[in-house]
Biotite code that builds the C-alpha atoms (Angstrom):
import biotite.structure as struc

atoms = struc.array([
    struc.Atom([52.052, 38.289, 99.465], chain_id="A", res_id=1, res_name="UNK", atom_name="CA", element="C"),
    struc.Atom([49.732, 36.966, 97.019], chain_id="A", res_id=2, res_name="UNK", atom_name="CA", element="C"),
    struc.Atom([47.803, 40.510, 96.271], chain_id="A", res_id=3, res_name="UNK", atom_name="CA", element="C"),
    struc.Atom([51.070, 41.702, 95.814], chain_id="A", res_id=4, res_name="UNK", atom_name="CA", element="C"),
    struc.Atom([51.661, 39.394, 93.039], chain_id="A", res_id=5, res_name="UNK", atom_name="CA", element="C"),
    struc.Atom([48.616, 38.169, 91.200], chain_id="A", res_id=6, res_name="UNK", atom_name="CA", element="C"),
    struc.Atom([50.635, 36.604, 88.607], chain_id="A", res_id=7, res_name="UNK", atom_name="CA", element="C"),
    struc.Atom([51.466, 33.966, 91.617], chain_id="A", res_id=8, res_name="UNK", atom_name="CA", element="C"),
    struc.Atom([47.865, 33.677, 92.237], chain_id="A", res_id=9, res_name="UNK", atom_name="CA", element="C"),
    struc.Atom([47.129, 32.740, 89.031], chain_id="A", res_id=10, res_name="UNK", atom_name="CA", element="C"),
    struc.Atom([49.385, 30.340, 88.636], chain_id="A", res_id=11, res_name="UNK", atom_name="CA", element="C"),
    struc.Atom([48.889, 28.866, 92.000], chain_id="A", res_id=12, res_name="UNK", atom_name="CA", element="C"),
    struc.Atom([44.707, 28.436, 90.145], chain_id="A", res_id=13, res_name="UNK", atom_name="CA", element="C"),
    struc.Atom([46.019, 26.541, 87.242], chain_id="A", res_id=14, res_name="UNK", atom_name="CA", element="C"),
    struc.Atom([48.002, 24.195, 88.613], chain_id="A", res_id=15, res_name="UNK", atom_name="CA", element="C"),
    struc.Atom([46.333, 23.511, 91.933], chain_id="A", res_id=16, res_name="UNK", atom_name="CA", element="C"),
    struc.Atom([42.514, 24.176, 91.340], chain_id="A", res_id=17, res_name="UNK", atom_name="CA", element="C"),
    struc.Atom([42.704, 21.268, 88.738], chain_id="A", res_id=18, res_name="UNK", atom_name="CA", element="C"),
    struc.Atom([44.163, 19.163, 90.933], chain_id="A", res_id=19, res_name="UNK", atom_name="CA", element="C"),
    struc.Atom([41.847, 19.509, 93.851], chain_id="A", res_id=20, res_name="UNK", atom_name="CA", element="C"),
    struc.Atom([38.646, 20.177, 91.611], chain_id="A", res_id=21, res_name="UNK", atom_name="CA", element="C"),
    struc.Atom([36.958, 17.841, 89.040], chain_id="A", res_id=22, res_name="UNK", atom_name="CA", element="C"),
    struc.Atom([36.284, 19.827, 85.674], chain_id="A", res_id=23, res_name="UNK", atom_name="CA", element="C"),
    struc.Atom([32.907, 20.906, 84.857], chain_id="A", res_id=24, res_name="UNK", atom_name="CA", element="C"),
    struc.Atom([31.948, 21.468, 81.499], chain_id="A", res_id=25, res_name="UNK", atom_name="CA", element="C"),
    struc.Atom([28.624, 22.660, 80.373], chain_id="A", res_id=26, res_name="UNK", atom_name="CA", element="C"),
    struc.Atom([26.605, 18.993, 78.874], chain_id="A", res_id=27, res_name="UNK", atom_name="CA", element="C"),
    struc.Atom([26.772, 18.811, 75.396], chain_id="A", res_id=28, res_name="UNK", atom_name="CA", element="C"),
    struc.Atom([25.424, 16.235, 72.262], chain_id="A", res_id=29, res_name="UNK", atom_name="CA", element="C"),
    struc.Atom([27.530, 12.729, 73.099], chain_id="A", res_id=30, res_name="UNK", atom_name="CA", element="C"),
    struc.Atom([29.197, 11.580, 69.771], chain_id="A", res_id=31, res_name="UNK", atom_name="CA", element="C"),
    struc.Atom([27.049, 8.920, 67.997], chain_id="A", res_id=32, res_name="UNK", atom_name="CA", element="C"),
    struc.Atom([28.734, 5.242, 66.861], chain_id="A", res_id=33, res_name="UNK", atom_name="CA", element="C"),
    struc.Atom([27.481, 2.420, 65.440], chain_id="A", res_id=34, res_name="UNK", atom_name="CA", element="C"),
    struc.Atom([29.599, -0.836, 66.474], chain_id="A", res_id=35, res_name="UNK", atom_name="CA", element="C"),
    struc.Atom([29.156, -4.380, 66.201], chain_id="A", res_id=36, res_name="UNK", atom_name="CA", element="C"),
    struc.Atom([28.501, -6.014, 69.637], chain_id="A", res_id=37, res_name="UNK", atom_name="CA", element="C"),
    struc.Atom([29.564, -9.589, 71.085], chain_id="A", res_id=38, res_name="UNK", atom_name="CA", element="C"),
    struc.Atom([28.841, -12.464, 70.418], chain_id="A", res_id=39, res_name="UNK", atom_name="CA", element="C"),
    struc.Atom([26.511, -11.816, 68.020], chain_id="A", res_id=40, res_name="UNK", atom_name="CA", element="C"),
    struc.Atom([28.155, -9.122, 65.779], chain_id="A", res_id=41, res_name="UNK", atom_name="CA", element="C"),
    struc.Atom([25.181, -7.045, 65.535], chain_id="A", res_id=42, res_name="UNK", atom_name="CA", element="C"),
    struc.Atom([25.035, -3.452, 65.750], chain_id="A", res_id=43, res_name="UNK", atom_name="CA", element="C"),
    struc.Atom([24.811, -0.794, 68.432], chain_id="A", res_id=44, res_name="UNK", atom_name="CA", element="C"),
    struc.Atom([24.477, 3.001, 68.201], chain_id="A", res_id=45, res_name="UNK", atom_name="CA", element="C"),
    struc.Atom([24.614, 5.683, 71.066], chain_id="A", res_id=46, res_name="UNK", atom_name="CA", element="C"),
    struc.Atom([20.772, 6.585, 69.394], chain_id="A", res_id=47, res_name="UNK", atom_name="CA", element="C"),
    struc.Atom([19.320, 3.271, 70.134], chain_id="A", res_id=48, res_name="UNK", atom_name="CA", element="C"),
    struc.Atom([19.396, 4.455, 74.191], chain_id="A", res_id=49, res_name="UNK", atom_name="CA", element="C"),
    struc.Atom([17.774, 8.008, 73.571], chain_id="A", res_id=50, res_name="UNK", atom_name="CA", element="C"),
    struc.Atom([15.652, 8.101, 77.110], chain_id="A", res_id=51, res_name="UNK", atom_name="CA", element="C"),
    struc.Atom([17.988, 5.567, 79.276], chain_id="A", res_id=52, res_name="UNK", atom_name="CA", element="C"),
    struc.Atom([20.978, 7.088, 81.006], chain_id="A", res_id=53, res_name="UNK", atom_name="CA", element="C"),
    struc.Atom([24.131, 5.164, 79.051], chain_id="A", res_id=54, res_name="UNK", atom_name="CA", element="C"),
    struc.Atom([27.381, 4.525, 80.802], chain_id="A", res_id=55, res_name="UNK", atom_name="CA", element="C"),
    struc.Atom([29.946, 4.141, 78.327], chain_id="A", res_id=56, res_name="UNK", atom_name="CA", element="C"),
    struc.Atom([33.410, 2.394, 78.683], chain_id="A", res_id=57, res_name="UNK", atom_name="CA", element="C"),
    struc.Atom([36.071, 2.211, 76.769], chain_id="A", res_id=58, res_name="UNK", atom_name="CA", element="C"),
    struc.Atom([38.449, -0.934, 77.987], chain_id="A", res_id=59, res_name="UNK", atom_name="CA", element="C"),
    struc.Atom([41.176, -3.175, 76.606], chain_id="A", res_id=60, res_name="UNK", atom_name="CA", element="C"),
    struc.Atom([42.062, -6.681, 77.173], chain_id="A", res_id=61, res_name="UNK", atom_name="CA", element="C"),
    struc.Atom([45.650, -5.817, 78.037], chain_id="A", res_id=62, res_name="UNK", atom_name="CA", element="C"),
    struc.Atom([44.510, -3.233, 81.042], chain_id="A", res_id=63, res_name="UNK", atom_name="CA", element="C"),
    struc.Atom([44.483, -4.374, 84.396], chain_id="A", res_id=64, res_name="UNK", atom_name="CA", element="C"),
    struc.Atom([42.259, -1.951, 85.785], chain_id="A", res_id=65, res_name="UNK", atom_name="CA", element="C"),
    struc.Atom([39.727, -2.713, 83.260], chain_id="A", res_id=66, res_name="UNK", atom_name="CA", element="C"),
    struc.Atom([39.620, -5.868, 84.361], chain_id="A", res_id=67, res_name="UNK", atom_name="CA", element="C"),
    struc.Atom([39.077, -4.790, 88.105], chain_id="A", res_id=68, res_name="UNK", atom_name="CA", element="C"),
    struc.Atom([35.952, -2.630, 86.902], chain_id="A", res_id=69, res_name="UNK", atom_name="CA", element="C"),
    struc.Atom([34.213, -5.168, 84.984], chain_id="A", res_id=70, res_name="UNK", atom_name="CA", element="C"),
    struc.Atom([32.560, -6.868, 87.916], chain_id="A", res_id=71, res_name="UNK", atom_name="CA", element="C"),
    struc.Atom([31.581, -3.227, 88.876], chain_id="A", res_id=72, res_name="UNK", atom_name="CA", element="C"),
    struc.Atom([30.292, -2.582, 85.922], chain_id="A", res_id=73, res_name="UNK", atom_name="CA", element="C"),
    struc.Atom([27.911, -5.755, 86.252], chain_id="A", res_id=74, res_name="UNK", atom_name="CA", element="C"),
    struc.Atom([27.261, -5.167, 89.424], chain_id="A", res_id=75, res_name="UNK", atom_name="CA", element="C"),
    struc.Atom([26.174, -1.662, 88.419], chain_id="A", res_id=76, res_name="UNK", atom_name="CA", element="C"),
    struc.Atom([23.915, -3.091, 85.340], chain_id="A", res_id=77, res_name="UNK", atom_name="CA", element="C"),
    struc.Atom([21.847, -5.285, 87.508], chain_id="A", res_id=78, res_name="UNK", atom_name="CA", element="C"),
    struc.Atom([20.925, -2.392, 90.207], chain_id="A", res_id=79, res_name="UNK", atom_name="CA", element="C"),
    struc.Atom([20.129, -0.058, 87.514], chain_id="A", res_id=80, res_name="UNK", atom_name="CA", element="C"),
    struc.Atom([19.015, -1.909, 84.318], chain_id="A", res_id=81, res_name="UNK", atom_name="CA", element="C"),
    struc.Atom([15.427, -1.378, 85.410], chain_id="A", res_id=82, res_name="UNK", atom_name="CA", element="C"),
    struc.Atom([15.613, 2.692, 86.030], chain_id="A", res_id=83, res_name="UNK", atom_name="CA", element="C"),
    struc.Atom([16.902, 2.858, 82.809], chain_id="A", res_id=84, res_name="UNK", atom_name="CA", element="C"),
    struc.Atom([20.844, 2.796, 82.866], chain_id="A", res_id=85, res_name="UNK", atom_name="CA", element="C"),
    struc.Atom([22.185, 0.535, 79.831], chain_id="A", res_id=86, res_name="UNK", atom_name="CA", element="C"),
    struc.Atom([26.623, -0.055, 80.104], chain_id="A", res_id=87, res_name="UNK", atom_name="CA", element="C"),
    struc.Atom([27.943, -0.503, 76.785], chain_id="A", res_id=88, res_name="UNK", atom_name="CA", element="C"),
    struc.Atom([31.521, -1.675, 77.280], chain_id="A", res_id=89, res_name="UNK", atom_name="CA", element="C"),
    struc.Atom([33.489, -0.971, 73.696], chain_id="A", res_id=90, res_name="UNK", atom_name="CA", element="C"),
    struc.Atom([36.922, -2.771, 73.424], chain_id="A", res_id=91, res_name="UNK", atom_name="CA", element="C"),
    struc.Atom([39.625, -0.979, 71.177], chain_id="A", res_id=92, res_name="UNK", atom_name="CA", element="C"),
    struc.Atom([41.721, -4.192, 70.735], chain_id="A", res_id=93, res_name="UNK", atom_name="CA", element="C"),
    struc.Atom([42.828, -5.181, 67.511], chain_id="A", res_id=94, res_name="UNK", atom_name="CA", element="C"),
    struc.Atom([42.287, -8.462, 67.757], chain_id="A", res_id=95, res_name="UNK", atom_name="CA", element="C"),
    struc.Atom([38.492, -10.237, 67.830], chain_id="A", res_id=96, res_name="UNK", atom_name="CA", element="C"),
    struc.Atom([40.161, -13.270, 69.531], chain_id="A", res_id=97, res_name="UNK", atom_name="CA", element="C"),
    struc.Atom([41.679, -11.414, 72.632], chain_id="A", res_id=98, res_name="UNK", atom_name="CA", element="C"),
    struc.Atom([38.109, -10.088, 73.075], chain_id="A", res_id=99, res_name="UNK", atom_name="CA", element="C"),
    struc.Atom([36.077, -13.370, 73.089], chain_id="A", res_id=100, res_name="UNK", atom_name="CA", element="C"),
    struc.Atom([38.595, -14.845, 75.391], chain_id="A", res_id=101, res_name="UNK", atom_name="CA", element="C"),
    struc.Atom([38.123, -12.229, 77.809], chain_id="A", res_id=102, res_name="UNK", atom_name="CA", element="C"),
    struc.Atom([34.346, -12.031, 77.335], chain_id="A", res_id=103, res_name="UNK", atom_name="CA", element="C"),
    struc.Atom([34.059, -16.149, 78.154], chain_id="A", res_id=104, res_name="UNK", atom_name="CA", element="C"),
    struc.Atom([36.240, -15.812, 81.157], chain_id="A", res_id=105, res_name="UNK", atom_name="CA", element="C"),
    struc.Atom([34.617, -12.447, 82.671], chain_id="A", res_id=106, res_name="UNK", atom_name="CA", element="C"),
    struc.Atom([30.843, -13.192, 81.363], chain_id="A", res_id=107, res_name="UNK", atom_name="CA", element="C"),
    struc.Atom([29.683, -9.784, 81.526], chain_id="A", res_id=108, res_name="UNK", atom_name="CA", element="C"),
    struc.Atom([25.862, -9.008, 81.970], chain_id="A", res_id=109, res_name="UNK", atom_name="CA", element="C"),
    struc.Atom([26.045, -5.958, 79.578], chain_id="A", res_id=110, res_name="UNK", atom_name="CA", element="C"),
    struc.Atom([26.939, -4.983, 75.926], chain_id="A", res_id=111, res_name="UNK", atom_name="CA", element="C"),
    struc.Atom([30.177, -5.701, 74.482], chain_id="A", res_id=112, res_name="UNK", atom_name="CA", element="C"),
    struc.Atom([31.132, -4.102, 71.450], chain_id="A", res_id=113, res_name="UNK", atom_name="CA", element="C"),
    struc.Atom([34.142, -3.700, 69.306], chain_id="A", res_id=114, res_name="UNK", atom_name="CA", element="C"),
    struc.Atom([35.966, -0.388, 67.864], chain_id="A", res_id=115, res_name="UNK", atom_name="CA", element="C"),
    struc.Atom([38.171, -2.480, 65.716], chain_id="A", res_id=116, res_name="UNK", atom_name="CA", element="C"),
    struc.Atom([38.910, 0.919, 63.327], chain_id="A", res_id=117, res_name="UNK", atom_name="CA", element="C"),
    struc.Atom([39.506, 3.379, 66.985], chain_id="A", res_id=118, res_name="UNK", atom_name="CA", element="C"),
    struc.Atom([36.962, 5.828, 65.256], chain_id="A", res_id=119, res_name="UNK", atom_name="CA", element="C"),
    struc.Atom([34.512, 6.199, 68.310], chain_id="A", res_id=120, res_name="UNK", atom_name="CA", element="C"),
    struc.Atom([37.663, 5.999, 70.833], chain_id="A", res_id=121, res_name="UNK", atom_name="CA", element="C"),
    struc.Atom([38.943, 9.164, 68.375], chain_id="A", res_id=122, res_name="UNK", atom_name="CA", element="C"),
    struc.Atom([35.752, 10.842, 68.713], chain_id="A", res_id=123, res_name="UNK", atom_name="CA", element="C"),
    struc.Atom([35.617, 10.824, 72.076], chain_id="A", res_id=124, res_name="UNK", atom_name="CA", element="C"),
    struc.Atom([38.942, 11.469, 72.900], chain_id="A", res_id=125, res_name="UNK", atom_name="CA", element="C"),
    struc.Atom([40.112, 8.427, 74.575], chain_id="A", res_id=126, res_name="UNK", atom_name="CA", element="C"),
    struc.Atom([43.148, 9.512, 76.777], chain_id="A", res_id=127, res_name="UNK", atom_name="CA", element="C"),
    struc.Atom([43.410, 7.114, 79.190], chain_id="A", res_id=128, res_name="UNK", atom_name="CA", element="C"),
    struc.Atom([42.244, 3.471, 79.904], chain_id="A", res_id=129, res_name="UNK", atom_name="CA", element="C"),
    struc.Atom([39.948, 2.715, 81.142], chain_id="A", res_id=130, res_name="UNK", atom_name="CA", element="C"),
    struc.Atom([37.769, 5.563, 80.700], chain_id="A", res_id=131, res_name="UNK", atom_name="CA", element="C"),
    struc.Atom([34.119, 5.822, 81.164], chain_id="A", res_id=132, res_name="UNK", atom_name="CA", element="C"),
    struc.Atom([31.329, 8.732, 79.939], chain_id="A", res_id=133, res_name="UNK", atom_name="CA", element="C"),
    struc.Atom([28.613, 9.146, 81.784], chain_id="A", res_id=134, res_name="UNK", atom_name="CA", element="C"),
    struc.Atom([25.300, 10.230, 79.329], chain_id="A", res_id=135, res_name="UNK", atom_name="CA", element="C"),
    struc.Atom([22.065, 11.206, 80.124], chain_id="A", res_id=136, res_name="UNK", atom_name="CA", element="C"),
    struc.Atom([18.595, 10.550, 78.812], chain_id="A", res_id=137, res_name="UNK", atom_name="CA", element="C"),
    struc.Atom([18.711, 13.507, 76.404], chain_id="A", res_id=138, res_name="UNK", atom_name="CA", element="C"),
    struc.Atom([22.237, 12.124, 74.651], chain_id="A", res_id=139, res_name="UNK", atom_name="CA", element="C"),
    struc.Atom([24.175, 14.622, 76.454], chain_id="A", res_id=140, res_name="UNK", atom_name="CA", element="C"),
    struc.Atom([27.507, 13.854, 77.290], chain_id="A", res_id=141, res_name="UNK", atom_name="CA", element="C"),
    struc.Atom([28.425, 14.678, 81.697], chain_id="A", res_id=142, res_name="UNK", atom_name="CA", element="C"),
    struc.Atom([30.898, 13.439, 82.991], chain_id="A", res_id=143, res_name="UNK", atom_name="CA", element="C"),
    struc.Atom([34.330, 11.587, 82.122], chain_id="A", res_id=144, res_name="UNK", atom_name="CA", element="C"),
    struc.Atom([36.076, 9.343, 84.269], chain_id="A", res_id=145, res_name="UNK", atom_name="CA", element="C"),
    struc.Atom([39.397, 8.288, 83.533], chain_id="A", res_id=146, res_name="UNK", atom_name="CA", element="C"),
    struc.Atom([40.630, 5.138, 85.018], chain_id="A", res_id=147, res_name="UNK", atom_name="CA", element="C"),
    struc.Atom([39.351, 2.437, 87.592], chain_id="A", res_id=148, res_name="UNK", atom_name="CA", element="C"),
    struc.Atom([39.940, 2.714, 91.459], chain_id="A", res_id=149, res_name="UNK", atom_name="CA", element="C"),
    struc.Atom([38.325, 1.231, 93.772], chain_id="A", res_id=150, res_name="UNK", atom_name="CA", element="C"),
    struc.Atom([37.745, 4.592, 95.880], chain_id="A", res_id=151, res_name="UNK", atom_name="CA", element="C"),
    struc.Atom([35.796, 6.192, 93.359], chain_id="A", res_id=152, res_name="UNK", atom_name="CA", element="C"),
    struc.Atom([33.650, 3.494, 92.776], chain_id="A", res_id=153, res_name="UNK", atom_name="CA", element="C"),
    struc.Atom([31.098, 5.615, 95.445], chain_id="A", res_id=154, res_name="UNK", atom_name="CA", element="C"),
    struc.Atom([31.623, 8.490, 93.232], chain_id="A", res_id=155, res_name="UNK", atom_name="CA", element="C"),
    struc.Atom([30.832, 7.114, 90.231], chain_id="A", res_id=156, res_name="UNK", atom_name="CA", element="C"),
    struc.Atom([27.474, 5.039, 91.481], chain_id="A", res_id=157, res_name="UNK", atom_name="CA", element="C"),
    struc.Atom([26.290, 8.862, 92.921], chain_id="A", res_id=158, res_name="UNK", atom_name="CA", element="C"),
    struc.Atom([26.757, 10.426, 88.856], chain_id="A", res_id=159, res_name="UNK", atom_name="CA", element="C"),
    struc.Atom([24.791, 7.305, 88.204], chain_id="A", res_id=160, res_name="UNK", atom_name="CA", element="C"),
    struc.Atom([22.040, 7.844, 90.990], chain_id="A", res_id=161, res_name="UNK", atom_name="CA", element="C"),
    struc.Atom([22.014, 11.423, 90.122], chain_id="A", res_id=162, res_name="UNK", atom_name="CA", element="C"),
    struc.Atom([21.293, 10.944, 86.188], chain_id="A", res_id=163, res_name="UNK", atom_name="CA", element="C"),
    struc.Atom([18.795, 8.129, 87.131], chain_id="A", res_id=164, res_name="UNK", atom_name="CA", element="C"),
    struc.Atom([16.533, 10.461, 89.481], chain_id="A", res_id=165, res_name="UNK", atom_name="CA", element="C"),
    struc.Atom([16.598, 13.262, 86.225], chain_id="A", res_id=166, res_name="UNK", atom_name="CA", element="C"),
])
């Protein structure tokens, strides 16, 4: 039936394939920010990690699954800091308050910064939150993750693992 109808085949691709397949995309240049960090209100920039494998996260205070991936994300720093994997964690909330709150209660190990204007959120083309982009040690952005579930936690340490080994 289907080589009868290729029109059916093609749409059975496009809306199944995605489904059941991650996208690939060929690595390109990661887009560059320069944020102030927590608690210090200094700066960070994507080109102060040129070499180190950067796992980038985009959370909010108001996001339960960000939450949930923050002690991942720790645990993740601490097994990996040394191979050269650095986890910037960049908050789009409003509100500098919200932030510090949630930095004193969940003590993270990592950097915090703050994307009080949404320009690096824009630039990368936050969709969802959480969502994570996995960059290598040329500044080339792999992989997007959208979300936090505990299933793909696996997943995601294996991208990590992967880049690491490079």
């Amino acid at each position: 039936m289907l080589n009868r109808r290729p029109e059916l085949l093609m749409l059975l691709l496009l809306v199944v394939l995605p489904v059941i397949a991650p996208p690939v995309f060929a690595a390109e240049p990661a887009p560059d920010f320069s944020l102030p960090t927590f608690p210090d209100d200094a700066r960070v920039s994507l080109a102060d990690f040129k070499g180190r494998v950067v796992y980038l996260d985009f959370w909010a205070t108001w996001c339960p699954p960000c939450r949930k991936s923050f002690p991942w994300m720790d645990e993740m720093h601490e097994r990996y800091k040394d191979q050269g994997l650095t986890i910037v964690a960049v908050s789009v909330d409003k509100k500098r308050e919200l932030i510090e709150r949630f930095i004193k209660k969940m003590e993270p190990s990592f950097i915090i910064a703050h994307d009080p204007t949404g320009k690096a959120a824009k630039d990368y083309n936050l969709r969802a939150m959480p969502s994570s982009y996995l960059i290598d040690r040329q500044g080339r952005l792999i992989s997007v993750h959208m979300g936090f579930r505990n299933k793909d936690r696996e997943k995601m340490e294996e991208a990590i693992e992967s880049l690491l080994d490079e």
